[in-house]
Every structure is written in C-alpha cells, then in structure tokens.
C-alpha positions in Angstrom: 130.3 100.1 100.7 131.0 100.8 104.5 131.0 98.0 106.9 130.1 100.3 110.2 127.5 102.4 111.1 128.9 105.7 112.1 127.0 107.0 115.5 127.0 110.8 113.6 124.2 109.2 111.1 121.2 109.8 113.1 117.3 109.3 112.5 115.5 112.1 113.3 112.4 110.5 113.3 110.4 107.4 111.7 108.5 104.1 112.0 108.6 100.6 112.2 105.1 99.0 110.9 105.3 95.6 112.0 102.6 93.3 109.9 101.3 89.9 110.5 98.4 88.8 108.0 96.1 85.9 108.5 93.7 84.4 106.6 90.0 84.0 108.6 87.8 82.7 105.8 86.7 82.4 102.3 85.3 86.2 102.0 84.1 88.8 104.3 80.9 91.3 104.2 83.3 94.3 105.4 79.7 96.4 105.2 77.9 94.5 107.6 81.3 94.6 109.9 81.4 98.5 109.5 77.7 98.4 111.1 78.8 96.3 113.8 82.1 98.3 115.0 81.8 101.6 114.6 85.3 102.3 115.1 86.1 100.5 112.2 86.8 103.0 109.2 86.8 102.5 105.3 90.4 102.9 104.6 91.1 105.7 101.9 91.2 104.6 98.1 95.2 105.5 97.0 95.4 108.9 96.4 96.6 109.9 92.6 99.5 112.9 94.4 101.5 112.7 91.3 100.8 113.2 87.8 99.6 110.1 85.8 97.1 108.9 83.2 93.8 108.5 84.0 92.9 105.5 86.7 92.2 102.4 84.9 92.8 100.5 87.9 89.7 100.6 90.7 89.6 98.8 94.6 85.9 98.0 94.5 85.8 96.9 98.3 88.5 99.1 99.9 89.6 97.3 103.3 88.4 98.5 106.4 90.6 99.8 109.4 90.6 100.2 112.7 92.8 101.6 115.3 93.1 100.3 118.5 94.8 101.7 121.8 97.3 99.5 122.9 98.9 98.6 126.7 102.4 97.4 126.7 103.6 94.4 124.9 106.5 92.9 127.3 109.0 92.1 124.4 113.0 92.3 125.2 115.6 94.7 124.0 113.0 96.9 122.0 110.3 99.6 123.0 106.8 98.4 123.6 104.0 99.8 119.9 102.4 103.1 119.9 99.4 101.9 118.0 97.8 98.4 116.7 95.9 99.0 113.1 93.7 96.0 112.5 93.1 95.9 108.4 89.8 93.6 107.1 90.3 92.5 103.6 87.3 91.4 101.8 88.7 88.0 100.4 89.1 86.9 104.0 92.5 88.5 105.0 93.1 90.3 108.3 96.7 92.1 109.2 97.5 93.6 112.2 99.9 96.0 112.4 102.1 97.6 115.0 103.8 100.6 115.1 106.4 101.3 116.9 108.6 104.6 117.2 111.9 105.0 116.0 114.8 107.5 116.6 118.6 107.3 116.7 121.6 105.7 115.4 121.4 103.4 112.6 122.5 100.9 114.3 119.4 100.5 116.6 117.2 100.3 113.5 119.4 97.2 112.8 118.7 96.0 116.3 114.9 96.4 116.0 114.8 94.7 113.1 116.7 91.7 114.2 114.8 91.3 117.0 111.3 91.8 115.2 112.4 88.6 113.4 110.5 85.5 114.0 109.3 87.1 117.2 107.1 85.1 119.2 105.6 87.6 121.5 104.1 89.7 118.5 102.7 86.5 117.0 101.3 85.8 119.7 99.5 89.2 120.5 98.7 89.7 117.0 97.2 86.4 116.9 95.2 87.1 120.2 94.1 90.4 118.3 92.8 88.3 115.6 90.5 85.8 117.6 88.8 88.6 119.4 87.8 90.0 116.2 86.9 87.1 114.4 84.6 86.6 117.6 82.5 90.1 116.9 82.4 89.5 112.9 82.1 85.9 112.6 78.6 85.9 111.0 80.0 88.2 108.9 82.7 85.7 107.3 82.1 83.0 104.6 83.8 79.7 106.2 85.1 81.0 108.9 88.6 79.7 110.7 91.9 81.2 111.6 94.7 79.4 109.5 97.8 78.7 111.3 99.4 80.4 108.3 101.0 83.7 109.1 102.3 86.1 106.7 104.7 88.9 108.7 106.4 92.1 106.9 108.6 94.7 108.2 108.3 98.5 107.2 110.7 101.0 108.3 109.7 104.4 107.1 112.8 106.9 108.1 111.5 110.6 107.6 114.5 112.2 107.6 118.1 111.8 109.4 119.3 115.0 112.1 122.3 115.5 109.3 120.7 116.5 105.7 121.2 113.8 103.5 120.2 112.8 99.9 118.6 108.8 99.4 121.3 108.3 96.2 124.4 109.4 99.2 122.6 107.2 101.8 122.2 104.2 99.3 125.7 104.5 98.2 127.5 105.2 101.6 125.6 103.1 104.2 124.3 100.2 102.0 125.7 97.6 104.1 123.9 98.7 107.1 121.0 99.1 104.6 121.1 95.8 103.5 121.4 94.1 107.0 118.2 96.2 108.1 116.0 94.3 105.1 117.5 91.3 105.9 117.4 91.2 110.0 121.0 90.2 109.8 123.6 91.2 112.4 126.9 89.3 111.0 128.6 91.1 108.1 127.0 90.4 104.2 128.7 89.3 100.9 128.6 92.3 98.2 126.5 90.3 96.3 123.7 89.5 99.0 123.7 93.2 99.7 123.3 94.0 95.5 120.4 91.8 96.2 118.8 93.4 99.3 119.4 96.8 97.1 118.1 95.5 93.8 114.3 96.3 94.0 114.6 100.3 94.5 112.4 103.4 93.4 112.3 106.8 94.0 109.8 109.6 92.7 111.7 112.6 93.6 115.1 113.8 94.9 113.9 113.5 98.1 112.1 109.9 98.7 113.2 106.5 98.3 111.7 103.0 98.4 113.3 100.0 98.5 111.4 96.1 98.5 113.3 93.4 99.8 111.5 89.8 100.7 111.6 90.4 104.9 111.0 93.9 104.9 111.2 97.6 103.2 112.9 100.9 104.2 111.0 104.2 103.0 112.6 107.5 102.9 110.2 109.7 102.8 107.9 112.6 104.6 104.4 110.7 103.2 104.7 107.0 102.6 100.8 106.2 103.2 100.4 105.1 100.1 103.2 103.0 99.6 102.8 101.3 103.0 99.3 100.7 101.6 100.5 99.0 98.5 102.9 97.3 100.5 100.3 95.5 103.1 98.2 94.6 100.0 101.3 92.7 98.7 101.9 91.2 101.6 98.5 90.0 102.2 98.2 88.4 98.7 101.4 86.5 99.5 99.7 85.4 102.3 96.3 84.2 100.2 98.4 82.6 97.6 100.3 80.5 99.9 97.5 79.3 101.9 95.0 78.9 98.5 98.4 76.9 96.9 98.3 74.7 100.7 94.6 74.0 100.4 94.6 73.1 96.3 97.8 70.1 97.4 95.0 68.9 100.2 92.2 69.0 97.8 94.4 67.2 95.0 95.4 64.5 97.6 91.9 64.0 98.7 90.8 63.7 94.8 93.4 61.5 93.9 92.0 59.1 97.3 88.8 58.9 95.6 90.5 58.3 92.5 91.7 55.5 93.8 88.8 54.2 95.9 87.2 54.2 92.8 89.1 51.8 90.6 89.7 49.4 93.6 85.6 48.9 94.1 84.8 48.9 90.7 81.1 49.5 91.4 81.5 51.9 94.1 80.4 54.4 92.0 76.9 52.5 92.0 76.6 53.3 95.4 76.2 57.3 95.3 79.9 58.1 96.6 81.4 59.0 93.2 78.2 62.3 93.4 79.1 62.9 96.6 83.0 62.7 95.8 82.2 65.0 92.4 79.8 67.3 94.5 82.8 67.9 96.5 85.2 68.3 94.2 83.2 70.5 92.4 82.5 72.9 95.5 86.6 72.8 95.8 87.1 74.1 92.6 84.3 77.2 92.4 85.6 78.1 95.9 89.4 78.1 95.1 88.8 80.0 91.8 86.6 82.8 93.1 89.0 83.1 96.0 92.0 83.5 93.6 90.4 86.0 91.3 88.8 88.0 94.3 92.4 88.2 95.6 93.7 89.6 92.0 90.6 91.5 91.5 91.8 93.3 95.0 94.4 94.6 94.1 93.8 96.1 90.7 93.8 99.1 92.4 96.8 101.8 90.9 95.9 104.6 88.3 99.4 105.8 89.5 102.6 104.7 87.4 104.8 105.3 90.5 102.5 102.9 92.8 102.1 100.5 89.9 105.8 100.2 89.8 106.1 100.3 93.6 103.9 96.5 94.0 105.8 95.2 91.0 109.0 95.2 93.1 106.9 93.5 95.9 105.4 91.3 93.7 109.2 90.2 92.4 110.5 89.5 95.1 107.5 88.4 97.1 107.6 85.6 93.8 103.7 86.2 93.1 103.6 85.3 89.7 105.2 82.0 90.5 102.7 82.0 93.1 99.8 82.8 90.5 101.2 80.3 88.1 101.6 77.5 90.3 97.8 78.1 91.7 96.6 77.8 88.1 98.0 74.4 87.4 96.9 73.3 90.2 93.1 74.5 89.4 93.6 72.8 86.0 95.3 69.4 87.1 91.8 69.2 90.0 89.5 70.0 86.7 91.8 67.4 84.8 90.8 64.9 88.1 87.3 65.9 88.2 86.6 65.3 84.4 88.4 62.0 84.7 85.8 60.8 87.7 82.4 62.5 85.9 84.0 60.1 82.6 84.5 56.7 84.8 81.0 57.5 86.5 79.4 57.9 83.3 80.9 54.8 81.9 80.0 52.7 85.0 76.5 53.7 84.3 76.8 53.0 80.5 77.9 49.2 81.9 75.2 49.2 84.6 72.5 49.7 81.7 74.0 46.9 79.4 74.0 44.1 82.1 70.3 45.6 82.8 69.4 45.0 78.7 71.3 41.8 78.8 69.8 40.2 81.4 65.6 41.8 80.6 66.2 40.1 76.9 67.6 36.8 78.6 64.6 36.6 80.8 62.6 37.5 77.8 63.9 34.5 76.2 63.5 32.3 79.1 60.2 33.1 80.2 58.3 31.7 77.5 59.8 28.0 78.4 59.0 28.7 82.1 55.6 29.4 81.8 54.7 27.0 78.8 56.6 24.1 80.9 53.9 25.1 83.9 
C-alpha cells in the first residue's frame, strides 16, 4: 500500500459531517417540539432506492431535524461549518452536526480529520447548541438533564476525485492515507492497523463505497443520505448504551448500599425504608428497561439489505452487542438485588408477626394471675 499522498489525487468535492450526540432525558414528545419550532422538520423515513424485499423493519417516531444558519466557529488550521443540523431522537438523544466543505489534496482531508479529533471548540459549541434547545423543549422531555457524556463521529463523504477513479483502485492504492483519515492519525500505521481500519467495507455498485471504522467513516458516493442516516442512528445508540450501562453501575452501587444498610439494622426494614429503597429500585429498573428497548425499538428501521448490512458494520465495530449484552446483565443482576430485598422484607415481617403472637399468648397467660391476684 503507498505510504504518501500524491498531490495529483484531488477531491473534487465532498463533506465532513462532524457529530456530537448527547443524551437530554429519559424520552422526548418530538410532536409537541414540532409545534413549538416550526423550523424543526420530520426527518425522512430511509428511502428503499435499491431493490429489496418487502420492509419488515418500521421507525415508528422518525427524529426530527432542524437546520440552523451558522456564524463562524474560530477553530485553528481548518475552515469554519457551512451548516449545524440539530437531530431530536425520541429516546432522549440529541446530535448536532456540522458540516463543513471539503476540496483538495488528500492530504488536507487527513489534516481535517486530525484536527476534528478531541476538539474542544466544537464540543463546546455543540454543547452550547444543546442547552439552548433543551431550554425551548424542556417540558417536552421526560427527566430532563444534559449528561456530561458525549458521543462524537466523523463522516467524510467524498463525491468524486478531479481524476476518474474506481473505489476498488482507491482502496487498494491509497489505503494508507485511507486508513490514517478513519483513524485521525498523522504518524505512519502498521499493515495490520490499516487491514483493521479497512476491514468493515461495502459497496452497492461500481461506483460507491462505504467504509465503518470506530472514529469515523469515508463514503464514496454521489447520494450518501441514507447511509449518513444510518450512521448517526448508530452513533447515537452507542451513545444511549454507554450512558444507560453508566447509570445501571450507579443504580447497582446504590442497591447494593441498601443491601447493606439493611443487614447492619436488622429492623430497619420496620421502619418504612426498605418500601422506599424497593420503590426506588423498582422505578430504576422500569425506566432502564423501557429506555433500552425504546433505543432498539428505534432503530429497527431497514427494509433495505444494503442499509441493513451498512449499521451491522457500525454496530461491530461500535461493539453494540457487547454493549446490549452487558446492559442486560446488568438489568438482571438489579432484579436479582431487588428480589433479594422484597424476600428479607418479607421475612422481617414474617419475624415481626411471631414476636407479636408470642408475646399476645404470654400475656394471655399472665393476665389471668394479674387480675385474680388484684
């Protein structure tokens, strides 16, 4: 694979979509939001453009989208976005994305995408562009509250270069280049970090190419709407998963504290804090599970093989079933902690209401004595 960019491979034209997702509350109404900003537009269900079997897959609450004008973002060494696209997720979830134009050499693409890593000043502003909305539709949100957690994704869709060339002679000729561009690296990779980088890859056509890596994905395409689509999707499960898996460790910790509290006052449960402690508990659990199926529900959205296979690249290497698998044991092991405080209850009231019959039939025996001795 080559190890330089030649300045005679030129983008003709393309985009970078820089995402940042954040989570803003358990669920959002996304119609009442669409009656209070009318800017903001139901986003399109994927379109079906190439032949497949009939949709089995449907996006009840499609996410809405709005697209903001934007002044210039001061951030070094890289040209300010063309547009912000906020994106409302029903199960709580808001991205904002940037776009910003590119054109050129390879190698600039390289230098965009280093410095779009971990950068500051986009976190900043996209965060900025989250509070203000969260301001307008906070009635509008179940539990609301900005998470420090921030999910950010790079897409780079290239629509074609100034010298004809096919994705399969691209792939095989500039994969080094490639490879440094999904990974924001600037110093030279092993062969086997850039197999890796390459690994997750697709194309539909002669013409078009896809390829998933963990930091970002490069589309080569004329129309990548609906790959971008499934892409931000992906990205903002990761981002659901990850903060659900943070909250189910807290709610654990707090459950295995009462737990605790529990055996050292052995009749604090006689004292109402065990209900409260299960009432809790109990809320935990029915809001963690109908986030995490509202999240899968949400994106059972592709009647289209292509698509389908498209989000099971992003869903390997975004890890999501190790996500989803390690969400469910942690649902079961808080049931497993809530059963075992509903049993010690119960058995602390079974001992409360012995002592009670123990001591009514030893005043039943003593009573006579007391009252025939007066």
């Amino acid at each position: 694979m080559a190890s330089a960019i030649p300045e005679s491979l030129v983008v003709r034209d393309g985009v970078c979509h820089a995402l940042y997702s954040y989570d803003v509350g358990l669920s959002i109404d996304l119609a009442a939001c669409d009656r209070r900003i009318p800017s903001l537009k139901q986003q399109e269900r994927v379109k079906d453009k190439r032949r497949a079997p009939e949709s089995y897959f449907e996006q009840e609450s499609p996410p809405l989208r709005m697209t903001l004008k934007t002044s210039a973002i001061p951030i070094h060494g890289i040209s300010t976005p063309i547009t912000i696209d906020l994106v409302i997720h029903d199960f709580g979830a808001v991205t904002v994305i940037f776009g910003f134009p590119i054109e050129g050499p390879l190698s600039k693409i390289l230098e965009l995408s280093h410095l779009l890593y971990d950068n500051e000043a986009l976190r900043s502003a996209s965060l900025q562009q989250v509070e203000r909305l969260v301001e307008d539709i906070r009635e509008f949100i179940a539990k609301p509250n900005i998470d420090d957690l921030v999910e950010d994704y790079c897409i780079f869709e290239l629509h074609g270069f100034t010298t004809p060339m096919s994705p399969t002679e691209f792939v095989e000729r500039y994969g080094l280049p490639i490879a440094q561009i999904l990974r924001a690296e600037t110093s030279k990779l092993s062969e086997q970090e850039i197999a890796d980088a390459l690994s997750c890859r697709l194309s539909f056509g002669e013409g078009d190419l896809a390829i998933v890596d963990w930091n970002a994905a490069l589309l080569l395409d004329s129309d990548t709407d609906d790959v971008r689509t499934v892409l931000e999707l992906a990205n903002s499960e990761l981002l659901e998963m990850r903060y659900l898996d943070e909250q189910l460790d807290a709610a654990m910790e707090r459950s295995y504290k009462a737990m605790l509290l529990q055996r050292e006052h052995r009749w604090w449960g006689l004292t109402g804090g065990t209900k409260s402690d299960l009432r809790r508990i109990a809320r935990l659990q029915v809001d963690h599970a109908v986030a995490f199926e509202r999240i899968n529900n949400a994106l059972k959205l592709f009647g289209d093989q292509y698509l389908a296979r498209i989000y099971r690249l992003a869903s390997q290497k975004f890890h999501l079933n190790d996500w989803d698998s390690s969400i469910l044991r942690k649902l079961q092991t808080l049931e497993g902690i809530y059963q075992r405080l509903t049993d010690r209850a119960a058995n602390r009231r079974m001992e409360l209401l012995e002592w009670i019959i123990i001591v009514l039939i030893a005043v039943s025996m003593v009573l006579p004595f007391v009252t025939g001795h007066k």
